[in-house]
C-alpha positions as CSV (number, residue, x, y, z in Angstrom):
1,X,-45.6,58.7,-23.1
2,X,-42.7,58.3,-20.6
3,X,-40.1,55.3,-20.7
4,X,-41.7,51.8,-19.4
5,X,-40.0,51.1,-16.0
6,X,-38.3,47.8,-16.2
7,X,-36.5,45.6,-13.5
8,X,-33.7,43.8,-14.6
9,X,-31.2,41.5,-13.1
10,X,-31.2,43.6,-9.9
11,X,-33.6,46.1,-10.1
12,X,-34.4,49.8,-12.5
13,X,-31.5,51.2,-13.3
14,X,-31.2,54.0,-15.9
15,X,-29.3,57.2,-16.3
16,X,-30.5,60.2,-14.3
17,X,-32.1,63.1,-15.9
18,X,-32.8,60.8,-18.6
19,X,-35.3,58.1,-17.9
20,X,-34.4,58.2,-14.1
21,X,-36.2,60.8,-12.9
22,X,-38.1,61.8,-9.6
23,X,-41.1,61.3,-11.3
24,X,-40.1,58.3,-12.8
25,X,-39.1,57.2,-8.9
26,X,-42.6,58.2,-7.9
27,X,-44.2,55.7,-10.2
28,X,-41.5,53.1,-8.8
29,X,-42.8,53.4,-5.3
30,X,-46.1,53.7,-6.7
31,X,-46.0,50.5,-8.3
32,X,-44.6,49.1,-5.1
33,X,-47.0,50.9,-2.6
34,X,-49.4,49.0,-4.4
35,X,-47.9,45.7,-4.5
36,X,-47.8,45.9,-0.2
37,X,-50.9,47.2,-0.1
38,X,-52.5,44.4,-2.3
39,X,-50.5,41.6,0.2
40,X,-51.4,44.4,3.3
41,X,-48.1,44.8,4.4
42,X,-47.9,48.1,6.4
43,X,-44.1,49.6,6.7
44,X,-41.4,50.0,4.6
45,X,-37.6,51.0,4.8
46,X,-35.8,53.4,2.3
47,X,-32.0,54.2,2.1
48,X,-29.7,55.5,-0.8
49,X,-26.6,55.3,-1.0
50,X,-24.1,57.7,-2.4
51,X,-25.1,58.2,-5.8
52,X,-26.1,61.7,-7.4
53,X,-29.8,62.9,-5.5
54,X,-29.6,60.1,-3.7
55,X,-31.9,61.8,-0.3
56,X,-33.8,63.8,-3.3
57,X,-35.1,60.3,-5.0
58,X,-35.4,58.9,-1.7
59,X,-38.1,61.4,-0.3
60,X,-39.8,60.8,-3.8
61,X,-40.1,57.4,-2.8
62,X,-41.0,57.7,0.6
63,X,-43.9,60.7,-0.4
64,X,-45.9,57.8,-2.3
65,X,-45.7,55.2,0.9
66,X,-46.6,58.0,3.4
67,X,-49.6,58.8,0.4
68,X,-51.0,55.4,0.4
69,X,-50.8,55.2,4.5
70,X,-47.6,53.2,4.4
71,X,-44.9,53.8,7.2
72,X,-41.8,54.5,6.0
73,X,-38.3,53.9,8.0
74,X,-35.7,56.4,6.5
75,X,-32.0,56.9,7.3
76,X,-31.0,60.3,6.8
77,X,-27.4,59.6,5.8
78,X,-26.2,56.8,3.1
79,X,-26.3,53.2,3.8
80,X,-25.0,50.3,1.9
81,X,-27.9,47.8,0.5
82,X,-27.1,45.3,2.8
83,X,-27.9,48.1,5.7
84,X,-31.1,48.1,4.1
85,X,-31.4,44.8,4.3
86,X,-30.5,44.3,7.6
87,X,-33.4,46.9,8.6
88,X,-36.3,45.7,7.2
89,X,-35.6,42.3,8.8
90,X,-35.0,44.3,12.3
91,X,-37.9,46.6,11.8
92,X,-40.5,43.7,11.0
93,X,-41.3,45.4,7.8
94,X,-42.9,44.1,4.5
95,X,-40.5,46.0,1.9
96,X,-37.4,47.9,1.8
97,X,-36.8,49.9,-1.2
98,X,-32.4,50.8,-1.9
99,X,-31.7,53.9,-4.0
100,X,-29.0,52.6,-5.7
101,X,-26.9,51.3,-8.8
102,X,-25.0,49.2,-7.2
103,X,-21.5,49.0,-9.5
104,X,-23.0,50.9,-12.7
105,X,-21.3,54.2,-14.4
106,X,-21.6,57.6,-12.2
107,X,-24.6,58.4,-14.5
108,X,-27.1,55.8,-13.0
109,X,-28.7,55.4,-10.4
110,X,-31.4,53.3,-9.3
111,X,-34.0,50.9,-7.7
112,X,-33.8,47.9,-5.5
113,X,-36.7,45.9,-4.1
114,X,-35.7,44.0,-0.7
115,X,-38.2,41.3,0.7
116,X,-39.2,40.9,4.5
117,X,-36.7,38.3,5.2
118,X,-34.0,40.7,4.9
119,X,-32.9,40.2,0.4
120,X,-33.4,40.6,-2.7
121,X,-37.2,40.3,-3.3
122,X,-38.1,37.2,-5.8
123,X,-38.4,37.6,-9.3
124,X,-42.0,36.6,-8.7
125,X,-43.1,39.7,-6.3
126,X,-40.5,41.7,-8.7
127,X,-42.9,40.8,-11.6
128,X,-45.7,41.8,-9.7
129,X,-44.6,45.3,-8.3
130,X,-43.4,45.6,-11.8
131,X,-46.8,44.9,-13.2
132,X,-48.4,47.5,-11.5
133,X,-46.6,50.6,-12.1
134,X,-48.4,53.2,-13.8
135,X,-47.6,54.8,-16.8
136,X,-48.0,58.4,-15.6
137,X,-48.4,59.7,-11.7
138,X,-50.0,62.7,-10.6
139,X,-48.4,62.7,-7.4
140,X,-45.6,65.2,-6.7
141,X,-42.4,65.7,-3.9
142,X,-43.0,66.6,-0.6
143,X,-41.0,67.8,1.8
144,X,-39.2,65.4,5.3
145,X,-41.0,68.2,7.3
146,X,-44.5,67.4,5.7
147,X,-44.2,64.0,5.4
148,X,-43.5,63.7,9.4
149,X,-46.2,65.6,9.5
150,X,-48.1,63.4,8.3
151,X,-47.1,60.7,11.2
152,X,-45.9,57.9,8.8
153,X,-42.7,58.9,8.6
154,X,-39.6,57.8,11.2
155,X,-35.8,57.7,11.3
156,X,-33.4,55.2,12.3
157,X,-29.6,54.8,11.6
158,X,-29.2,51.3,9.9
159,X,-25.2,51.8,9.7
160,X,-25.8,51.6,13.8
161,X,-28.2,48.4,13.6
162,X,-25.3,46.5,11.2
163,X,-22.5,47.7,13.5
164,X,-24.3,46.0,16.3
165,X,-24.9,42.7,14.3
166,X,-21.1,42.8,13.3
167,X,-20.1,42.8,16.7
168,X,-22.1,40.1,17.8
169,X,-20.9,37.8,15.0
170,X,-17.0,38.3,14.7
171,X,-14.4,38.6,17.1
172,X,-13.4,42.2,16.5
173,X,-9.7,42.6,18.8
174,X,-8.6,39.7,16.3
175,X,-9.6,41.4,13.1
176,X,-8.5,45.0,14.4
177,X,-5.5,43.5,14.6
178,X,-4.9,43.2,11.2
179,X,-5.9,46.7,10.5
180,X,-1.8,48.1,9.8
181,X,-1.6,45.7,7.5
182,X,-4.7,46.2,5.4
183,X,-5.8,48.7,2.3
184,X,-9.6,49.2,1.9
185,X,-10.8,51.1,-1.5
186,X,-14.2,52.6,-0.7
187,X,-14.6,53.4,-4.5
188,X,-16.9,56.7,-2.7
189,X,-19.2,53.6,-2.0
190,X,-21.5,53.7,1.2
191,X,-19.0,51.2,2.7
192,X,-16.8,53.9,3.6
193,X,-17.5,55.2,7.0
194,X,-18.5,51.8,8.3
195,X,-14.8,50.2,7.6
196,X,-13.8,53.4,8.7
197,X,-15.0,52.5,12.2
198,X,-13.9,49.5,11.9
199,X,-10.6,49.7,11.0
200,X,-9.6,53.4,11.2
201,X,-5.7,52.6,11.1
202,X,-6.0,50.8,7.8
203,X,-5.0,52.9,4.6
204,X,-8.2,53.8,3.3
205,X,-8.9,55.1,-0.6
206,X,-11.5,56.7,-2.4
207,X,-13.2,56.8,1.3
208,X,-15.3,60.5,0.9
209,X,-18.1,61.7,-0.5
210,X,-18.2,61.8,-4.3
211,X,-21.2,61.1,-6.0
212,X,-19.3,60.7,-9.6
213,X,-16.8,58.6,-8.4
214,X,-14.1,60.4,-10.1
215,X,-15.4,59.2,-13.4
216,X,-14.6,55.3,-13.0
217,X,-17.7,52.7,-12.7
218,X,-17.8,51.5,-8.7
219,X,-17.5,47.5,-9.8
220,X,-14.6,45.9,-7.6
221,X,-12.7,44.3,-10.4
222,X,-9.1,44.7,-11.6
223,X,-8.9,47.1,-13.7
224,X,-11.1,50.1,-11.5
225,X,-8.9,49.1,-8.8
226,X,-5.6,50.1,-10.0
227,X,-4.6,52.7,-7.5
228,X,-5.3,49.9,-4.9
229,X,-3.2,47.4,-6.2
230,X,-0.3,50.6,-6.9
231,X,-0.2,50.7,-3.2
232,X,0.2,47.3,-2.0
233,X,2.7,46.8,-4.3
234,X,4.6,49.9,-3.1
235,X,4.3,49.5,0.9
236,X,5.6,46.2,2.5
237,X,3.7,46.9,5.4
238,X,0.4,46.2,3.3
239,X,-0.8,42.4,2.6
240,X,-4.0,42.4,1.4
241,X,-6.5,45.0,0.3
242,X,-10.2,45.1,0.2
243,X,-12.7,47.3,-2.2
244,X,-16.7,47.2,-2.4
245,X,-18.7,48.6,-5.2
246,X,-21.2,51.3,-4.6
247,X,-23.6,49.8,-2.6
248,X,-21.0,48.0,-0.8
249,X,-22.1,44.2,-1.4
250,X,-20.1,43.2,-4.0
251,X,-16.3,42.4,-3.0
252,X,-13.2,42.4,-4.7
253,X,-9.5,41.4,-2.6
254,X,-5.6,42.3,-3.9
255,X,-3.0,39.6,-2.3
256,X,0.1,40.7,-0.6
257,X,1.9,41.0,-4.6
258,X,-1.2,43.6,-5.5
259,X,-2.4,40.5,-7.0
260,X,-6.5,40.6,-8.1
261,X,-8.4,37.9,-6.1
262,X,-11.4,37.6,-8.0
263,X,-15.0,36.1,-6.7
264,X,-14.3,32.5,-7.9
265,X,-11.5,32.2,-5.7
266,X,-12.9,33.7,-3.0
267,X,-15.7,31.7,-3.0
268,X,-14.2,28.7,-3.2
269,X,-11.9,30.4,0.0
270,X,-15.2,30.8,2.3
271,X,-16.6,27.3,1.3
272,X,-13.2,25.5,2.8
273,X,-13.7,27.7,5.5
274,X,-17.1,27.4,6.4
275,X,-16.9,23.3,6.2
276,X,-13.1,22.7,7.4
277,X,-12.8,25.8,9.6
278,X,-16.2,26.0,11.3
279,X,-17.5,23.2,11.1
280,X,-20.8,23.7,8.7
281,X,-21.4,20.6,6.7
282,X,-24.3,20.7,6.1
283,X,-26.5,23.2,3.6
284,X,-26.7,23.4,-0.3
285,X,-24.0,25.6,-2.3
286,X,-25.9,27.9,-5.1
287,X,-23.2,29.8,-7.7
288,X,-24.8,31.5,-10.6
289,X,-24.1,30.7,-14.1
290,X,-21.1,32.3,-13.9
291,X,-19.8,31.1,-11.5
292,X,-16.7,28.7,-12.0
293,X,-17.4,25.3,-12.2
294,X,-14.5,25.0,-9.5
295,X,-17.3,26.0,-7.0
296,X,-19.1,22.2,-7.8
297,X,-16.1,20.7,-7.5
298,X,-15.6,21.8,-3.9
299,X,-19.3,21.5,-3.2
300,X,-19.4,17.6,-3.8
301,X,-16.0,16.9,-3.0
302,X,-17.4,18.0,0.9
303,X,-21.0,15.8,-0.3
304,X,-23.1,19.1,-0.5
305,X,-25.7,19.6,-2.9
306,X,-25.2,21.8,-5.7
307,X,-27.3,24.2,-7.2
308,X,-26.6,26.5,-10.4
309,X,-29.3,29.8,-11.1
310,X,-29.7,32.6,-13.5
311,X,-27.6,35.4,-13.1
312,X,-29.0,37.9,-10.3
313,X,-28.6,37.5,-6.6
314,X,-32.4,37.5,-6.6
315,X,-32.5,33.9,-7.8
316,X,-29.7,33.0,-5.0
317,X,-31.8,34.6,-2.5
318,X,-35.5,32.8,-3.4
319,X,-33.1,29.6,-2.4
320,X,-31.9,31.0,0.6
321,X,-35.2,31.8,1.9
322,X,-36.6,28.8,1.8
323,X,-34.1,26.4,2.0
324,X,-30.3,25.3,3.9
325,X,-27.9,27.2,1.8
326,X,-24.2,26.8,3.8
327,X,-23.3,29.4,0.7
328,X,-24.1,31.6,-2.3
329,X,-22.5,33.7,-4.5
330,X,-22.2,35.2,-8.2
331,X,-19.0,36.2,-10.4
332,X,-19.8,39.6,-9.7
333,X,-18.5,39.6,-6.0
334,X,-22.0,39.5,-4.5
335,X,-21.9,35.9,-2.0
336,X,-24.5,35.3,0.9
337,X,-23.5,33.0,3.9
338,X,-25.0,31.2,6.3
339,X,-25.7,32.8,9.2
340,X,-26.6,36.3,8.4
341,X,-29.0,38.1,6.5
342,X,-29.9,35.9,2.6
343,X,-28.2,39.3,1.0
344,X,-24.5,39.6,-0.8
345,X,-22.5,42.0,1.2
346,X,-19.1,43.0,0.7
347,X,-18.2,44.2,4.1
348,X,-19.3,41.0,5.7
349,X,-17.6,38.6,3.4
350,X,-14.9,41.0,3.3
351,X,-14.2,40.1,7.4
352,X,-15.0,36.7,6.9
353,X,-11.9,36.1,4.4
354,X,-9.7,38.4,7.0
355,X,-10.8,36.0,10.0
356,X,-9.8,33.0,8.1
357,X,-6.6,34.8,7.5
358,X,-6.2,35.8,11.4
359,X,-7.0,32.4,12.9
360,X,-4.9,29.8,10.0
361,X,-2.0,32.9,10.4
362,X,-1.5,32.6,6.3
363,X,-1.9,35.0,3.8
364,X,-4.8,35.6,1.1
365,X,-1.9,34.0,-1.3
366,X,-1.1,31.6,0.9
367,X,-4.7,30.4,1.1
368,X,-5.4,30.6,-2.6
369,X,-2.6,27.9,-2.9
370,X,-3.9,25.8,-0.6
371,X,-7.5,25.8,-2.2
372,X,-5.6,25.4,-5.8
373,X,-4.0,22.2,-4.5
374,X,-8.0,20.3,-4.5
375,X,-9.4,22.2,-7.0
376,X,-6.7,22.5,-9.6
377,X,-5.0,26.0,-10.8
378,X,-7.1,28.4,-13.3
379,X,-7.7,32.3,-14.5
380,X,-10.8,34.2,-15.4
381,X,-11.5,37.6,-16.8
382,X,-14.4,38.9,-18.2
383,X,-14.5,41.5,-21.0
384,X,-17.5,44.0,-21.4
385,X,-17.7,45.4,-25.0
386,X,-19.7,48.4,-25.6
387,X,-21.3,47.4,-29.4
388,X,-24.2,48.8,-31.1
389,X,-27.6,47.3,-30.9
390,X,-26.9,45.7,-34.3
391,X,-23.3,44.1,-33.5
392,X,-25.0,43.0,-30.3
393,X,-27.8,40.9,-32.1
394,X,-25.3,39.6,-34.6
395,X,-23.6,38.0,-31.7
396,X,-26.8,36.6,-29.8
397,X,-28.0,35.0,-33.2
398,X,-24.6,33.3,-33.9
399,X,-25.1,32.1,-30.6
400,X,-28.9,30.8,-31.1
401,X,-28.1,29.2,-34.3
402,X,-25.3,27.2,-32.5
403,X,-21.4,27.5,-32.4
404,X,-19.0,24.1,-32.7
405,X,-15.3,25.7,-32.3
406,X,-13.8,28.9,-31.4
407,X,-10.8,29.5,-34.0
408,X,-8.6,26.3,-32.0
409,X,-10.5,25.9,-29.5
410,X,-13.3,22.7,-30.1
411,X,-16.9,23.0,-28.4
412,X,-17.2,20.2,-26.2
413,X,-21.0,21.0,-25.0
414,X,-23.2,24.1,-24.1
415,X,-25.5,25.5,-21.6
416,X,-28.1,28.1,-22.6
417,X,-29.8,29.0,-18.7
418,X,-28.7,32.8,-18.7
419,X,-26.8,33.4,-22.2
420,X,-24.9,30.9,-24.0
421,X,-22.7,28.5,-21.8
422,X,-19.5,26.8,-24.2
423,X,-17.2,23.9,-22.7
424,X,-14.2,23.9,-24.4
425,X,-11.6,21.1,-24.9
426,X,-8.4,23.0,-23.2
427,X,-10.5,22.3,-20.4
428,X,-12.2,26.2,-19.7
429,X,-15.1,27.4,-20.8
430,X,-16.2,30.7,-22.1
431,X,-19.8,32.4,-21.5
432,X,-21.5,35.0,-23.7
433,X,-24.1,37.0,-22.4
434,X,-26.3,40.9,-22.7
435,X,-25.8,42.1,-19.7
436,X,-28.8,42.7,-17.4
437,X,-27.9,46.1,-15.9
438,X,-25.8,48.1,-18.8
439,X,-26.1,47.9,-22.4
440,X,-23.0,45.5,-22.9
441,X,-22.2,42.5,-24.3
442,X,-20.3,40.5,-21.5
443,X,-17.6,37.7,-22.6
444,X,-16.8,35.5,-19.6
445,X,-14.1,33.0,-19.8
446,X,-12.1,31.0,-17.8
447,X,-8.8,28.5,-18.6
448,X,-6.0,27.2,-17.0
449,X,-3.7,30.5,-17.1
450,X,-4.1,34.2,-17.7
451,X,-3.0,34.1,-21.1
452,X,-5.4,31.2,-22.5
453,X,-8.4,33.2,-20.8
454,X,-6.9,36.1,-23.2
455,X,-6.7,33.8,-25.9
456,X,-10.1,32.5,-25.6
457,X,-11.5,36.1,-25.2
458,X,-10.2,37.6,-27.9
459,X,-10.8,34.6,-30.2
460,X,-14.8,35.0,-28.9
461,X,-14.2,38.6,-30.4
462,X,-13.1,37.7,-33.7
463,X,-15.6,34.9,-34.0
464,X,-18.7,37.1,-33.1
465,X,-18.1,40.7,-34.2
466,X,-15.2,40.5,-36.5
């Protein structure tokens, strides 16, 4: 019997030609076309992104919804997920479906559900599609040609559609003026051509097609961005540099040194923007678990609520689509903002940091300093170790049965919401977790510099594998 298709923290994701197959797409949508038809919702719109087979899996999926009398939107070219997004709120439709892995290994690819208001579907109506996903399908590929044929197939260019709502929403001579100064890593992600058209004079890497993304993982983080912090560091004319995962809503930033500027700070960047800047004070602030606690600092030192969720943008989302959130966001580089669509998109944050560089005249540094100076200074890093099922389980039952010290460091309290949470007494904190998406073990930890955070880590190591 064939693999059971499971949604994790952001949708299926397996490796291709292994579980992820065009049948096993099929029973995806299938599971899906049955979901709208059950809450008789009537259109849905597909993308991919640049990923291996990316239009190949997407006609699989878009033969079940033109099968079950469902009309499908499709872009012909690659779109990021917040593209996606962005479409199904413009087109009115019930679902959009993202062929993508977002950040995982070249050998992924994958499935993304995205509600009508324009993000990540619950983890409710994820439970439900999921639930109704056959085992088997006897329903097989057609053609584009046949399935406009059919009349429930259409085209539109999403990338055109986002385009349009950037303009609208930024003030594009001021940011294009900044374009000499700035490096943009694509990692071959579907943000590519967009900040290409944005910003054609910037220096721009890893910004063609290349579906195994020259063998590294397309997660913005420090140490996949290596070539992008080489060249800030060796051209005095660059001062900050920009990258995007796959799917292009995660973000990752380099200060004018080549210097990682990691979600955390970023986030706490676009909150004293938002509130001192342009004037939004009111709305709640939701970080995932991850999240440094920095973020609630901030929050309530400005009187906003403050909300803490799972990990999974799909839990920031089912707050921002019912309620005033000013700002979300997740350690992973995927943050929402008030005022566009409830989705993490890298781009769009991405411009947002530049504008609050453009109108204050000070650098990413510059700024990190001045949010430092309320919040207090601190390092992250996250390690993700590659153990076998058994090592893994070691470590999760260590953490069950409860943990009082790392080596020095004294456990001050814990938090168990999404993996196992430890307060330490230098004042950090460390977070153990199975990740959601890959099959890693994921050690989070934060402290007051870079070389406690090491400290802490490796001490986690010792404690829970030896």
């Amino acid at each position: 019997m064939p693999a059971k298709i499971k949604f994790g923290t952001d949708g299926w994701r397996a490796i291709i030609a292994d579980e992820y197959t065009v049948e096993g797409v099929i029973r995806a949508s299938e599971g899906a076309a049955q979901w709208m038809l059950q809450n008789e919702l009537g259109k849905v719109v597909v993308g991919y992104d640049c990923r291996f087979g990316g239009l190949m899996f997407a006609t699989a999926a878009a033969t079940v919804f033109c099968h079950y009398g469902i009309h499908v939107v499709l872009d012909r070219n690659f779109v990021s997920t917040p593209m996606v997004s962005l479409g199904v709120l413009k087109h009115q439709a019930g679902l959009g479906i993202v062929i993508t892995a977002s950040h995982n290994p070249p050998s992924y690819n994958g499935f993304k559900l995205k509600a009508k208001y324009g993000g990540p579907s619950v983890p409710r109506e994820v439970s439900e599609v999921e639930a109704m996903i056959p085992d088997r399908t006897d329903l097989r590929m057609k053609t584009l040609n046949e399935l406009e044929a059919t009349g429930y197939l259409s085209y539109a260019d999403l990338e055109s559609i986002y385009l349009d709502q950037i303009k609208d929403n930024f003030d594009m001579p001021l940011l294009a003026s900044m374009q000499e100064h700035m490096a943009y890593d694509a990692m071959y992600g579907a943000g590519q051509r967009i900040v290409r058209k944005l910003f054609p004079e910037a220096l721009h890497l890893h910004s063609e097609y290349n579906p195994g993304f020259d063998g590294t993982p397309p997660e913005p983080i420090d140490r996949n961005l290596k070539q992008l912090s080489e060249a800030i560091r060796n051209d005095d004319h660059l001062s900050f540099g920009l990258a995007n995962d796959g799917d292009a809503d995660r973000i990752g930033m380099y200060d004018e040194d080549g210097v990682f500027v990691d979600s955390h700070r970023l986030l706490l960047l676009l909150l004293q923007y938002l509130v001192e800047f342009k004037g939004l004070k009111h709305g709640k602030v939701v970080g995932s678990f991850s999240v440094t606690d920095k973020l609630e600092k901030l929050a309530k030192t400005y009187g906003l609520e403050y909300v803490t969720t799972p990990i999974g943008f799909k839990h920031i989302a089912e707050y921002m689509s019912t309620e005033d959130v000013l700002l979300g966001g997740e350690e992973s580089g995927g943050i929402a903002v008030k005022g566009h669509i409830p989705e993490r998109d890298g781009v769009w944050t991405g411009l947002l940091l530049m504008e609050f560089m453009a109108k204050t005249g000070k650098s990413l540094k510059q700024l990190i300093e001045d949010i430092f100076s309320q919040v207090g200074r601190f390092d992250f890093y996250r390690d993700d170790l590659h153990l076998t099922e058994v090592q893994k389980q070691k470590a999760v039952q260590q953490c069950k049965a409860g943990i009082t010290a790392f080596g020095d460091y004294r456990v001050l309290r814990a938090e168990d919401l999404d993996g196992y949470k430890y307060f330490l007494d230098n004042g950090g904190w460390l977070l153990i977790r199975v990740s959601g998406t890959e099959p890693v073990l994921r050690i989070y930890a934060q402290a007051s510099d870079m070389s406690d955070v090491r400290k802490v880590l490796d001490t986690a190591k010792e404690v829970l594998i030896g």
